[in-house]
N, C-alpha and C positions, 0 to 999 in steps of 0.2 A: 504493500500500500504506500503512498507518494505522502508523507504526510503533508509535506507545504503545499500539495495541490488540496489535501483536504481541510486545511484551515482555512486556505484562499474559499474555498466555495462556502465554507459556516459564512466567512466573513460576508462574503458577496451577500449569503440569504441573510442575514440580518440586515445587513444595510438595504435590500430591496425591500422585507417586512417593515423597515420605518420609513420607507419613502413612501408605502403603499398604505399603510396605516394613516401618515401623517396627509397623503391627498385625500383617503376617505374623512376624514378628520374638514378636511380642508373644503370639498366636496357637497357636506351636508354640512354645513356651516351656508354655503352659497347658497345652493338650492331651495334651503329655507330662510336667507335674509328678507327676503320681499314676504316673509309670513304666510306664502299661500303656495304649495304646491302647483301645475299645472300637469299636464297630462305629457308633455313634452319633455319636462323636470322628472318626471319617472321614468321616461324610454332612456334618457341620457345615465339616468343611475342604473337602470337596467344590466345598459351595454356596458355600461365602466364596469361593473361590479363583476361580469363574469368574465371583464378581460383581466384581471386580476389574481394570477395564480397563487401569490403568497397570502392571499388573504382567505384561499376557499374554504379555510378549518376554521377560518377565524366565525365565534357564537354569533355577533350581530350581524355580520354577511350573511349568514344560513338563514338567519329570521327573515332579513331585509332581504333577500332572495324570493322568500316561500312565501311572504306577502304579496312581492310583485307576480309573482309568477299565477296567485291566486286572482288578483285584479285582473291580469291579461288574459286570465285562461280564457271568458266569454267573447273575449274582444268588444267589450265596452267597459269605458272606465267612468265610474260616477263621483260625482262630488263626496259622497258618503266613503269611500275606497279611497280617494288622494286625502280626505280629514285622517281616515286610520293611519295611510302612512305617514301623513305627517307626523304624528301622534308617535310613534315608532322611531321616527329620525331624530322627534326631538329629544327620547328619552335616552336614543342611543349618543348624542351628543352630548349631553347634561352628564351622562353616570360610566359612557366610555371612561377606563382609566389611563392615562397616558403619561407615564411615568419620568421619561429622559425626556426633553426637549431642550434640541441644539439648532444652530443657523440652518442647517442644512434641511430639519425640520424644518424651522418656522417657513421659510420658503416654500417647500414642498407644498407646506398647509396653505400658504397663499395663492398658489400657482392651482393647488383642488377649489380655493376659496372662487379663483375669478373664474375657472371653469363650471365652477355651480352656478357662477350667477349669468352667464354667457350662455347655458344649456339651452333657455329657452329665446334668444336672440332677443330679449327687450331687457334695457337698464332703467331702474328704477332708481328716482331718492333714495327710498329706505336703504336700497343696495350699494349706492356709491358710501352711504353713511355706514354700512356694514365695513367697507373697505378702508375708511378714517378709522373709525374703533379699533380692529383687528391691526393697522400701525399703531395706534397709541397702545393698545398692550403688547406692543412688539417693536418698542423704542431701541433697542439695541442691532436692531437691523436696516433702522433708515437709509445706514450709507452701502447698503446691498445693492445689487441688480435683483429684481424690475422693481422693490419698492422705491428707491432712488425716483426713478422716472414720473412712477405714479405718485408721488407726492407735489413733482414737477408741475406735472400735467392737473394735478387737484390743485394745487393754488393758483393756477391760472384759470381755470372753469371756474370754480364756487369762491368768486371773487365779493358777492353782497348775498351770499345767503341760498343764492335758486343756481340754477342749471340749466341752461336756453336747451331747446329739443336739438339744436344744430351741436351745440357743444356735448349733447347723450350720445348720439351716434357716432361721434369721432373719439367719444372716450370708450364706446363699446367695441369701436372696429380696434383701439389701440391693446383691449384686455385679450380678443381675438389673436391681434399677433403676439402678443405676449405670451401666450399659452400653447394657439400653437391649432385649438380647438374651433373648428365650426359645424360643431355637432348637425347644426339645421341644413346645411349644405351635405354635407357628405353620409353623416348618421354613423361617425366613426367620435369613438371617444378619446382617442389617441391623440397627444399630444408634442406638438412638435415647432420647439420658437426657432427655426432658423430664418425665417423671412421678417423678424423683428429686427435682426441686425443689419438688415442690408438698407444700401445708402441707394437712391433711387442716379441712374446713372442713363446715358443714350448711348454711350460705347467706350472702349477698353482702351487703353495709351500703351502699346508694348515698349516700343523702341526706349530700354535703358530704363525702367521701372522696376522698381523692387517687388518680387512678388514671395508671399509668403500663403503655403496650404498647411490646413491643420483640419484635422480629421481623416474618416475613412470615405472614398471618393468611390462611385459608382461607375469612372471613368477609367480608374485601373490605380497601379501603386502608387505612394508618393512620388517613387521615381519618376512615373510616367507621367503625371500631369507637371510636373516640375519641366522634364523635359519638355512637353508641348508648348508651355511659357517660354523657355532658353530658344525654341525654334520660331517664335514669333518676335526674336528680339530683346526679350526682358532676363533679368537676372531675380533670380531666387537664393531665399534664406531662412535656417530654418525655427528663425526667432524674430517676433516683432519686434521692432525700433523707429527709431524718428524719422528712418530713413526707408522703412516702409512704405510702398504706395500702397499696393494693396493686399488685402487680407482674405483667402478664399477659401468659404466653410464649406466641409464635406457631408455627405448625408447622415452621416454620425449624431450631428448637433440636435439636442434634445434639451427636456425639461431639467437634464442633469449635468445640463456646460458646464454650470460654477464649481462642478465639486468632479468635475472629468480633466485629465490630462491635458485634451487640448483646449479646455475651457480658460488656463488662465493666460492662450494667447490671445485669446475674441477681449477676455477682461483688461488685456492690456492694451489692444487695439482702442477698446473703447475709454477706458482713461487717456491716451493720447486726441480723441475727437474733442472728448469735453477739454483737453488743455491747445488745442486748436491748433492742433497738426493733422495736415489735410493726410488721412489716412481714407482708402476705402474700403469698406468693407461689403461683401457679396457671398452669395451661395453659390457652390456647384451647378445648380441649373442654367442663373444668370450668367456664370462666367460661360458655359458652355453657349449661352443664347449670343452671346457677344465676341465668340472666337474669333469673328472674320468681318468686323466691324473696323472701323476706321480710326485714328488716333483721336483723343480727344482728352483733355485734362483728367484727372481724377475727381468723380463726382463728392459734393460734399455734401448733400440734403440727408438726411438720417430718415427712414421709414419712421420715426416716433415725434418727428418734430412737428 
């Protein structure tokens, strides 16, 4: 038996048991900020809940399973059936116990929080105010990514108190990329922020540009997209710096950048934007949309601004 491959994998399942813990956590927190289930708030926990392998032992999964799965067996869901599970979600909130909580938590639980409240594609008051609460009992994480931002972006909207309907949609589309989730679009609960980093661009400047890749690339190995770079011209390296142009995330990038290997070069990429070195940053997809695109400066518009 290999022991270090089997303490790697304790290791590994514990840390996926508290990220999975801490989104359900984070989850039904959202889903019941706005106080009232919908019938769209149930299909979205549905789907999470049985994509969920570390959690399938877990007691309130099995209950909160056997409820929904009781509601949907007719195929009609009544107001009396969303009050029960309400009633269930809130109890499993209240009396869940949750012992250790560290950053990587509170995060996680943020990142389930704005997917709860995203489930049903409408933001509410009540829910942006869920979103204020849940930082102030989580003052030790303001200068984190995404709460960072969304503090950003809330004191610029709830500037006398209300919220214009133009300013709800642009704060709803910004928790969308944040998370990663557009449950109502696709009907997948899966999460995934890489199009939150990207800076909006019309084409690619090779000749003599720094390019740095970080993650794992659907296009083939580091080597090999590094090389497609060197053959259009640009130089590659395998750390960001001031001398970075640009920054290009692999399909890898997930809800667990900040606490993944290649997560703290996207975080250094992005402390160099806010100290206002034109770095860009893109995804895989873009970069590939833009291979044979003509020179053009390095874009600087951030997708969150």
């Amino acid at each position: 038996m290999n022991t270090s491959n089997s303490k790697t994998s304790r290791f590994n399942h514990t840390k996926n048991m508290q990220k999975a813990v801490a989104g359900l956590s984070g989850i039904l927190l959202g889903i019941t900020a706005d106080q009232k289930l919908n019938e769209q708030e149930l299909l979205f926990l549905d789907v999470w809940l049985r994509s969920q392998d570390h959690l399938k032992d877990d007691g309130d999964v099995v209950d909160l399973l056997d409820l929904i799965k009781d509601i949907l067996a007719d195929g009609i869901v009544t107001n009396g059936e969303l009050e029960e599970l309400q009633e269930l979600v809130d109890d499993v909130v209240e009396f869940r116990d949750i012992n250790e909580v560290d950053v990587p938590f509170q995060i996680n639980q943020l990142i389930g929080l704005l997917c709860g409240i995203a489930a049903d594609d409408v933001l509410m008051d009540i829910e942006i105010q869920s979103i204020i609460d849940w930082v102030e009992s989580n003052e030790n994480t303001i200068t984190e990514w995404p709460i960072n931002i969304l503090l950003q972006r809330l004191k610029e909207i709830v500037v006398d108190g209300s919220v214009s309907n133009e300013d709800r949609e642009s704060f709803l589309e910004m928790i969308k990329k944040i998370t990663g989730t557009h449950f109502s679009d696709t009907g997948s609960a899966a999460a995934s922020t890489t199009e939150c980093f990207e800076d909006n661009i019309d084409s690619i400047n090779y000749d003599g540009s720094s390019f740095c890749f970080t993650g794992v690339f659907m296009t083939g190995t580091r080597a090999v997209v590094q090389d497609i770079a060197k053959q259009k011209g640009a130089k590659t390296t395998k750390d960001v710096s001031k001398n970075t142009n640009y920054l290009v995330i692999g399909t890898t990038a997930n809800t667990d950048w900040r606490f993944a290997s290649y997560g703290r070069k996207i975080e250094r990429a992005l402390q160099l934007k806010t100290d206002n070195h034109p770095i860009t940053i893109i995804t895989e997809k873009t970069w590939l949309n833009h291979l044979v695109t003509s020179k053009l400066s390095p874009g600087k518009r951030q997708c969150l601004k």
